[in-house]
N, C-alpha and C positions, 0 to 999 in steps of 0.2 A: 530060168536060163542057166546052163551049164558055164558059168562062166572061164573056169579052167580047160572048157575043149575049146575056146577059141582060139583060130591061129591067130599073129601079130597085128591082123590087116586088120581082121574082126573085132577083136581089143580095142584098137585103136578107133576105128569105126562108133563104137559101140557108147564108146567114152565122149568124143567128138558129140554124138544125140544126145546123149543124158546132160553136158555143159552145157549147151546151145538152149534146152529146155529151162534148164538150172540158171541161166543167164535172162532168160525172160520174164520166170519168177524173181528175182531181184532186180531186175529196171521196175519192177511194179511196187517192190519194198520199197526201195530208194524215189518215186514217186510218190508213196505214203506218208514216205518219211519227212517228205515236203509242206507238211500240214501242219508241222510244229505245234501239235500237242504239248502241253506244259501239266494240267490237272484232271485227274481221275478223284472224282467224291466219292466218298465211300457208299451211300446209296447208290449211285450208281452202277456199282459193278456188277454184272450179273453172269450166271452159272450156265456152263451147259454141260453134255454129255460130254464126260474126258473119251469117250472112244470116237469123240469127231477125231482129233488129231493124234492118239497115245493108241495101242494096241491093248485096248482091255471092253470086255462085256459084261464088267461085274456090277452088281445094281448099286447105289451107292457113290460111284464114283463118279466125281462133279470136277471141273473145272473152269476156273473164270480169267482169262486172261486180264492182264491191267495194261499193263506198259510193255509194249514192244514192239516191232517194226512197223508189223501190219497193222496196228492201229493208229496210225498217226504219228508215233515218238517219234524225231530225229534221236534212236540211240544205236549205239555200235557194239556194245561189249558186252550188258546182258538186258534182261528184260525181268517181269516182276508179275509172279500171276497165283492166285489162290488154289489148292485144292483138297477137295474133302474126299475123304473113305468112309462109306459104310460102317457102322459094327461088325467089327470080327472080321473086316476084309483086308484084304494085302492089296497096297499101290501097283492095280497090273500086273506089269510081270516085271521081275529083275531087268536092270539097262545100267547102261551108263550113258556122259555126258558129260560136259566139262565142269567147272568148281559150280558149287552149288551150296546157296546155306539158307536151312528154311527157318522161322520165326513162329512156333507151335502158337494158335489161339483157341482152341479148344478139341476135348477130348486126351487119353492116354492111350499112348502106342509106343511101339520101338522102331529105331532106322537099325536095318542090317546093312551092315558096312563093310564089304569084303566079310569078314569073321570075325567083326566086331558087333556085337547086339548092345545098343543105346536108349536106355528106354527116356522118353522124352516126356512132359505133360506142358501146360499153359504156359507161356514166358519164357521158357528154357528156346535156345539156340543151337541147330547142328550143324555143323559144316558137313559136307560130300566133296569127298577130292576128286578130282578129274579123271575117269579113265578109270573108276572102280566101279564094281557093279553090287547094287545094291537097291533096298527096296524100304517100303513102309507098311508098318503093320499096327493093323487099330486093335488094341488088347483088350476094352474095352466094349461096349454095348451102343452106345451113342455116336454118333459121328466124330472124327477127328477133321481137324479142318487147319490147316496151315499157309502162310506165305511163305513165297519162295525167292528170290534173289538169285537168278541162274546166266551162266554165261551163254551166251547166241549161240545156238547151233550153228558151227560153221567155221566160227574165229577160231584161232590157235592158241596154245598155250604160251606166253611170252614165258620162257627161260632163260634167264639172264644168261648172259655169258660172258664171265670175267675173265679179264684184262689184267694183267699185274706185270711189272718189272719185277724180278727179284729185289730182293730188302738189300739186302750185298749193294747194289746198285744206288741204292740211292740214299746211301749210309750219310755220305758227303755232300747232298743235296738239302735246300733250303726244305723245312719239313712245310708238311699241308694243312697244316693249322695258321701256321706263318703265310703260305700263299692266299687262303682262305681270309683270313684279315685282310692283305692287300686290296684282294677281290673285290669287299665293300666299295673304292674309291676307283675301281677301272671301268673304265667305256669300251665293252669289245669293240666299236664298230671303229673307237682312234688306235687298235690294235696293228702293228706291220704283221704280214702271216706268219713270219715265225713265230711271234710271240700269240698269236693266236692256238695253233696250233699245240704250240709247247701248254697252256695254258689248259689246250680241251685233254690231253693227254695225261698230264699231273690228276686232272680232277676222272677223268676215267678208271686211271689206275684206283683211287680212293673208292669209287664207286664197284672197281671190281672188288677190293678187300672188304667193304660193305656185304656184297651179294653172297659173297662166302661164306658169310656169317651167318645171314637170313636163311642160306642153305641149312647148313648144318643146325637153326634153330628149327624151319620146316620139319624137322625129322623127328622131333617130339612127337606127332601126328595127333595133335589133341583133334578132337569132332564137337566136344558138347562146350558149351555156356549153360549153366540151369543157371533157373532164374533168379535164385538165392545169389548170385553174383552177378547181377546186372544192378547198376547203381543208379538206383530210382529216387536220391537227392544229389545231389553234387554242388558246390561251391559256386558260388554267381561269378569268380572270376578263373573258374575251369570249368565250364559246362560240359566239354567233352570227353565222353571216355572210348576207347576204341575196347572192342571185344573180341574180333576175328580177325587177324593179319599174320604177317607170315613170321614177324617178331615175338609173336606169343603163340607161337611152335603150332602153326595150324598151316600145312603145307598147301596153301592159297596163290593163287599166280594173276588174278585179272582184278579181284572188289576185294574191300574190307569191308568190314562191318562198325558200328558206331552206336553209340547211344547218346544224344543231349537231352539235357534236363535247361531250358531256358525259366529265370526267376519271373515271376509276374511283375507284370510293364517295364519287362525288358528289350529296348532295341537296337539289334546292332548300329553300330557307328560308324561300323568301316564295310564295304561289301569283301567277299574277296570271291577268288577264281582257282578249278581244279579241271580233271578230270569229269568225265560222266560222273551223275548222284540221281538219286531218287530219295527222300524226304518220306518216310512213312509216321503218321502222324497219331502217338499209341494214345494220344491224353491233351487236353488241353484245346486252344482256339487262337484266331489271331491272322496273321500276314504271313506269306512268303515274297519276297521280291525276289523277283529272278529278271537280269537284263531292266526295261525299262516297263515293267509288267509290275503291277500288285499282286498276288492271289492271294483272297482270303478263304482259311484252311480251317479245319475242327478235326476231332478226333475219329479214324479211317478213313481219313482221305491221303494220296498222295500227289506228288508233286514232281515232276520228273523236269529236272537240270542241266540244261547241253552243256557241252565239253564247254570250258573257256567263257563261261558267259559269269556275271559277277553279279550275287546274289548273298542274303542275308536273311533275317528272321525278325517279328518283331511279334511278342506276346503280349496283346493286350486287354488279355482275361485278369481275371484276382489269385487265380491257382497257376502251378506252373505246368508248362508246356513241355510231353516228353514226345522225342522225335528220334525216332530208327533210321539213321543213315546209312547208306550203299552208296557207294564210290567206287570207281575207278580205279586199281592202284597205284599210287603217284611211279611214275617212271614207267608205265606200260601206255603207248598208241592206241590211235582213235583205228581201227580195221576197219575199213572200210570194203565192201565188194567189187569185186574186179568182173565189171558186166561189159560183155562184147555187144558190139553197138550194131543195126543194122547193116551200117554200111562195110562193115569188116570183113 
């Protein structure tokens, strides 16, 4: 279709069919999405031809989808699926798509990245920024085989957008380390509106001079984690290290990435609550509890965690338990689709 010879009416027209169809496929997600999936085993997952879904015919190229809408997840923000190339083949053809960071498990290749060539092997981590285009290439004879951590086709990129008074402004103002203290001991809800309002504003403004900072670290544009710097013991009373976020100058806008290393017959004490996560599980055995669910988990499986539900870990192997966390990241909404209903 010529899309540039149509006139207004036709455009409009034209746009009107493709929503209305695009609206029918996501009453059907968001229907799937109803089945509340929690665990994918690693035996389980299986491969098919990447040219059902991806525009490629090249032999070799396999994809296994894990977690994401049409299987069942209630998830909103990205989804989690393996896939392998050939010897000597290129991933398809060049695309883009929003932030993306795959987890190499076997084979050696490189990501081309805009005009950056990354060569990758087992354990190393590459981030893909949103909106670049770029590909994968097995340099290698053996298959190259990877997970991926990718945001929904669909959702937008949240960019922050900071808020600031000038400093001049508020030279003569109680500082926000002082309101922040307070903070601990206030009940918004015995707040009068002014003092609500004045309160959401103060902490806005701090959160735009935050965002600023995050910007301006983004710009570093790091892609890689090799594996030689991922921390495969860690301290029983810091288990987590982060790898991928927008503070260690990796220009990321939806998930971070994570490593825990939990110590043998270690169980959390307390649950807590985040955004979306998925839990991929490199080593080790044991429990996930998510909400008022056990799953018991081993090594390649994962575990996919709704927004807001309060979940923990419990390792009750003799070795320790190392687990690949994808998250949400903190301060970015749940996106939901905006589906037109029959009756509309």
């Amino acid at each position: 279709m010529n899309i540039q010879g149509l006139d207004p009416g036709e455009l409009a027209a034209r746009r009107d069919e493709i929503l209305n169809h695009f609206s029918r496929i996501d009453m059907e997600f968001d229907r799937r999405r109803g089945e509340n999936r929690l665990l994918v085993k690693g035996g389980d997952i299986q491969w098919e031809s990447a040219s059902r879904v991806h525009p490629t015919q090249q032999e070799g190229h396999l994809l296994a989808r894990i977690i994401s809408p049409e299987l069942g997840f209630n998830i909103h923000t990205f989804r989690v699926f393996k896939r392998q190339i050939g010897g000597g083949g290129v991933d398809g053809a060049f695309h883009t798509h929003g932030d993306a960071v795959k987890y190499y498990l076997e084979g050696n290749g490189k990501e081309i990245i805009d005009d950056q060539e990354v060569e990758v092997t087992p354990g190393d981590l590459a981030f893909i920024p949103a909106n670049i285009w770029h590909g994968t290439e097995n340099t290698g004879d053996e298959p190259m085989v990877f997970i991926a951590f990718h945001q929904i086709p669909g959702t937008h990129l949240p960019v922050p957008a900071s808020w600031q008074y000038h400093a001049d402004d508020l030279a003569e103002h109680e500082s926000i380390d002082s309101r922040i203290a307070k903070m601990e001991n206030e009940d918004p809800s015995a707040m009068d509106s002014a003092s609500l309002y004045s309160w959401r504003q103060h902490l806005l403004h701090e959160l735009g001079v935050l965002d600023d900072e995050f910007n301006i670290r983004r710009k570093a544009k790091n892609y890689l984690v090799p594996r030689d710097q991922v921390p495969w013991e860690t301290p029983a009373d810091n288990q987590t290290v982060t790898l991928i976020a927008p503070e260690l100058g990796f220009d990321i806008h939806t998930l971070q990435l994570s490593v825990r290393v939990v110590p043998p017959g270690y169980t959390d004490d307390t649950l807590h609550r985040h955004g979306e996560a998925v839990h991929y599980y490199l080593s080790g055995q044991g429990d996930q509890i998510v909400g008022d669910e056990s799953v018991a988990v081993e090594t390649g499986d994962l575990v996919f965690i709704p927004a807001g539900t309060a979940h923990g870990i419990k390792n009750s192997a003799d070795g320790p338990m190392r687990v690949l966390v994808a998250e949400q990241l903190p301060g970015t909404y749940l996106q939901r689709p905006v589906i037109k209903s029959d009756s509309d």
